[in-house]
Every structure is written in structure tokens, then in C-alpha cells.
C-alpha angles and dihedrals in degrees: 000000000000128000107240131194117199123187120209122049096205117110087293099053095036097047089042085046083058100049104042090046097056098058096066107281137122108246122193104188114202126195124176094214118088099207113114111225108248122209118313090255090048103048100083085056102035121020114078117185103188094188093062111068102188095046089118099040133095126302145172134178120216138219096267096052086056094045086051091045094051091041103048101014107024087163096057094052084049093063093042087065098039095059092052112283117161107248101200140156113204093209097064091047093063116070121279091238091063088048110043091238112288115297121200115277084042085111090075089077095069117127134190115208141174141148115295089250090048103049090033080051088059104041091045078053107057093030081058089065092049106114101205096050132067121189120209124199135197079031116125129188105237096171140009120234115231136184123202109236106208084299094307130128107311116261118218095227091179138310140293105221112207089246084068100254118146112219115187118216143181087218132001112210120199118217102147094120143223086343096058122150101193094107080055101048098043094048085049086051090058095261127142096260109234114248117250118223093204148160138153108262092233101229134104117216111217096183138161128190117224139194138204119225082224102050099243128116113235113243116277116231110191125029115288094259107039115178113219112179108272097004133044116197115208113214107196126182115207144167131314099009092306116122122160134227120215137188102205101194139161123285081229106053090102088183097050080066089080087073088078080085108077108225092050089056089048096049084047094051087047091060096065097073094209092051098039095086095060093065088063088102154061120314110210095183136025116240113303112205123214121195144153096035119163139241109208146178117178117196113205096178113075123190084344094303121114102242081224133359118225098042126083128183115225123199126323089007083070113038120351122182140183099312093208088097089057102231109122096096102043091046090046093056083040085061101036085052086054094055092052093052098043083055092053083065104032135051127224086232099070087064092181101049086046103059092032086058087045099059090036094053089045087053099053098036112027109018088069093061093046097058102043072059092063098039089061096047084053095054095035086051104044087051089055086052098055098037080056084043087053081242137130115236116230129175134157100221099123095199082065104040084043087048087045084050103054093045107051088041097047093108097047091072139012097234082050099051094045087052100054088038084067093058103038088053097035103239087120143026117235092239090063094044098053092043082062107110118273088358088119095040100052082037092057092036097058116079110221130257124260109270115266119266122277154100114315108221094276089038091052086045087057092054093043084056 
């Protein structure tokens, strides 16, 4: 059993906070916000985390992040459900011609999904009754504590709080998400700071939250996340009746920032004839706007020596990417599932071994995923780019024009659309989709659908004003 500081009380730290917990370890949460988190239907309302700017703000949960759920903390999925989390698969919504009817193994597309303050509510309750953590809010790390081994690598021994209180760890995991200071704090203890691969994504997020006076979400006509030239509009169900709505542009479509006025936004939404229903109700926020965010990468590992030993970095607190393709929560309990079982295997002791296997397990299982992630951001960008341009994109990167391919062909046949479905919901990369037999071949043989309806770039100019 090891004593464990995490840092960071959002779904990473919290989940990571569960698991580790309950292997056998004894976990100290810390979380520099001092709001305590209210019950899971009040939380929307209720519960404000200030350090957290996209706590509002759309969100949707994937696959991946349910399978995990039901197969590590079946509990917490349970009260998920039972407070009012939409539990969907995408599959049995679309008609059965375009699928070919469910097969067995389609299960694997559930979801369970929910506002950020709702599914964050849930978690903060039942890790509240878990009897070897303690979570402690309004509590900041100011400083890391380190310890010089004989001159070798520094070792992270605990925490410095910013009330000035030392807490002494076998391993201090930071969860604590894209606003993460450890670079900060391990280059202020004397350590070698880690080199951040980074850039800004390049996308803005106009998005509202909605709710039906019935408690049903209205049926979604087009995928989650539809490209549409130099926009793409994210239609996310959620808990309790609520769904969202969000236009995803270019930081640099300097005319697409006149949707921040709502009716704008709402003239813009009516003009994509597959979107425009869900807008018939009630609206509970304005339109909240998202920029700047980052895509990072942070390598703690520098000329193949850990900056420190005794410190390791969890989710978005390690690599964080454009969040309009929804896997930062899944990939984050990926990750955190990866650091209990390293620790299974490893213990906290053999301080080198362990953070050489915890870069080197990052690497092989998360860091894939991660940069499939950037290289779309790149295309997508970069086609938003040229349709504002008036130009067509072109690029010979196969793994973009065969990804292109499957998703814009996923409704035209049912191997198609179940192959598009693993990599939307990250059960599969694509280069594991597309090296399937006969995947390439269907996938070259089926002419594409018409695109969906919508504005063309003049016509979207007309509807901004």
C-alpha cells in the first residue's frame, strides 16, 4: 500500500482517486477550489468551480469512457444512470437499413452521458464515502517537495499547500488538468522542467444548452460531431432532457464571431436544416464562447531521463487536445486505469523503474490516441482554412483522405458505419479499423453520399449579416 497525493479533484483526479483507492492504496485529493460539489440534479444550478473554464460548456462522454465505467467502477456508472444520465447507443438510433439490424458486439457502442457538473456531482459523491481518500478542497500545491538522490535524478518525496503545510507521498499524481502548473512547480524545486510539444488548436466553440419540458431529448439527425465546410456543429445529448448545440470555427473567421449574439447564432443554426429542430425549446444559457485552447503535449521524459522520479502527470495534465471530438474523459480514465495497474506491478519504492514504466506505458497506450487526435485538428483546420479561402483542400496524407472516406461513407454500409463508430468513440484507432480485411476495399468501392444540407460559404456569410 502506498500513500498518494493527487492533485486535481475534477473527473481525472477523482476517478484516478477510485481506482487507486480501491487497490489497496491511501489516496489525499487535493483541489484548489473551495466549492463544495452539491447533488448530482443541483449541480448545474449550484455548484461553480471557477478553476475549471469549460465546466458549462459542452460536453459528451464516449463509449470508451462507459465500457471503462462498467468494467472498473461499475457503482459509479450506476449512479450516473440513476440521476438521470442518458444511457444511448448511437447504432440503434439510426435505421436498421443503413445498419444492417444490431449484430452482436454492437453493445459496445453505449454511452453514458451527462453535463460536466452533473457526472463530476456523482463521481465527488461516491468518492466522499470512500473511506481511504480524503479529499480536501480550497487547498492549492504551491511547491513540490524533493529530495536529492546521491546526485541522481530528483525524487518528488510530498507537497507544499499554499497554506504552508508539508504532505509527504509515495507518489504525487497530477490531474489537475489543461491548467496545470507542474512544469511550473518542478522547474521552482531545481528539477529539469519537462518540454512542451504545444500549439493553439486553432478553433472557437459557440455553444447553448437546451431543455425539454418532457424530459426527453429530441432525436438526433446527423453524427454528434457533422462537418460542414467552414463550420462543424456539435449536437450533444446529455442528462436529464438537456442536449447542446455548438457551432466549432476557425479562430480566424473573423465573420463567424458575430454568432456570440443570440440571435445571430440562432438565425445561423436554422439554416442547417438536420440541426435546426433541436433549437424548438427552451434555451437555459446564452451562448457561452470557448478559445485559445491548447493543444499539448508535455514530455517528461528528456533525452531519455525522467525530469523527476516520484511524480507522474494523468490526462489532461499530460497531453490535452481540441475537445470537439469528446475524448478527454475517456482517455483520461484510460490513463488513470493504466497507473493502477502499473502500480500492481510496480512499487512506489523503486522510484526509477517506476517512472521509466510510466512514461513508457503512456507512450504505447495513450500517446497513440493522442496524436491521431492532432493530426485531425490539423486537416480539419486546415479545410476550414481553404472553404473560408474559396479554395478546395487537398493533401496527400492517405490516413486523412481514408478517414474522410469512412466517415463520410459510414451510412452507406453497415461495415462502414461500425467502423467509423470505433474511432469516433474511441474503442479503436483508425489504423486498426482500416487494416481490418476487406475494410479498404468496401471503403474504395462505395461512392460517397451526397453532403449533408446546408449553407454553402456565401450562403453562411448571408445568415452571420
Amino acid at each position: 500500500m502506498a500513500t498518494l497525493v493527487i492533485i486535481g479533484g475534477g473527473i481525472a483526479g477523482l476517478s484516478s482517486a477510485l481506482l487507486l483507492a480501491r487497490d489497496g492504496h491511501q489516496v489525499t485529493v487535493l483541489e484548489r477550489d473551495p466549492a463544495e460539489p452539491t447533488p448530482a440534479d443541483d449541480a448545474w444550478d449550484d455548484w461553480q468551480r471557477r478553476g475549471v473554464n469549460q465546466f458549462r460548456l459542452p460536453h459528451y462522454f464516449l463509449a470508451r469512457f462507459r465500457q471503462l465505467l462498467d468494467a472498473e467502477l461499475p457503482d459509479v456508472a450506476a449512479a450516473l444512470v440513476a440521476g438521470g444520465a442518458l444511457r444511448t447507443n448511437q447504432l440503434a438510433e439510426i435505421p436498421a437499413e443503413m445498419t444492417g439490424g444490431l449484430r452482436p458486439g454492437d453493445e459496445r457502442f453505449e454511452q453514458i452521458t451527462g453535463r460536466r457538473p452533473m457526472v463530476e456531482a456523482v463521481f465527488a459523491d461516491i468518492v466522499g464515502a470512500e473511506h481511504a481518500v480524503t479529499v480536501r478542497r480550497a487547498t492549492a500545491v504551491r511547491a513540490l517537495l524533493v529530495a536529492d538522490r546521491n546526485g541522481a535524478v530528483p525524487h518528488v518525496t510530498g507537497v507544499v499547500t499554499d497554506a504552508g503545510e508539508q504532505l509527504s507521498a509515495d507518489l504525487v499524481v497530477d490531474a489537475s488538468g489543461r491548467r496545470s502548473s507542474l512544469r511550473d512547480l518542478l522547474a521552482a524545486a531545481g528539477c529539469r522542467p519537462p518540454v512542451d510539444d504545444s500549439a493553439d488548436c486553432g478553433f472557437v466553440y459557440y455553444g447553448r444548452h437546451f431543455r425539454s419540458a418532457d424530459g426527453s431529448v429530441p432525436p438526433l439527425m446527423s453524427p454528434p460531431n457533422q462537418p460542414y465546410n467552414s463550420l462543424s456543429i456539435l449536437t450533444l445529448p446529455a442528462d436529464n432532457g438537456h442536449w447542446s448545440v455548438t457551432l466549432t470555427a476557425s479562430a480566424k473567421d473573423v465573420a463567424m464571431r458575430r454568432v456570440k449574439d443570440p440571435d445571430v447564432w440562432t438565425r445561423v443554426v436554422r439554416g442547417y436544416p438536420l440541426v435546426a429542430h433541436l433549437i424548438d425549446a427552451e434555451p437555459i444559457t446564452g451562448v457561452d464562447v470557448m478559445g485559445k485552447i491548447e493543444d499539448r503535449v508535455r514530455n517528461f521524459v528528456v533525452d531519455g531521463v525522467p525530469v523527476a522520479t516520484g511524480v507522474v502527470a494523468v490526462g489532461d495534465s499530460w497531453a490535452c487536445t481540441n475537445p470537439s471530438i469528446g475524448r478527454g474523459a475517456s482517455l483520461a480514465l484510460l490513463h488513470a486505469t493504466c497507473l493502477r495497474d502499473m502500480l500492481r506491478d510496480v512499487d512506489t519504492a523503486d522510484a526509477a523503474e517506476l517512472a521509466q514504466r510510466w512514461w513508457a506505458v503512456t507512450a504505447d497506450v495513450v500517446e497513440p490516441w493522442i496524436t491521431d487526435t492532432l493530426a485531425y485538428d490539423h486537416h480539419r483546420l486546415a479545410e476550414v482554412d481553404a472553404d473560408i479561402a474559396g479554395e478546395p483542400y487537398e493533401t496527400d496524407d492517405p490516413a486523412w483522405q481514408l478517414g474522410e472516406g469512412l466517415r463520410r461513407c459510414a451510412l452507406t454500409h453497415p461495415d462502414l458505419l461500425r467502423g467509423f463508430l470505433d474511432i469516433a468513440m474511441v474503442l479503436e484507432r483508425g489504423v486498426d479499423v482500416l487494416g481490418r480485411p476487406g475494410i479498404v476495399d468496401t471503403l474504395l468501392a462505395t461512392p460517397p453520399p451526397p453532403d449533408p444540407p446546408g449553407p454553402d460559404r456565401a450562403q453562411l456569410l448571408e445568415l452571420l449579416g
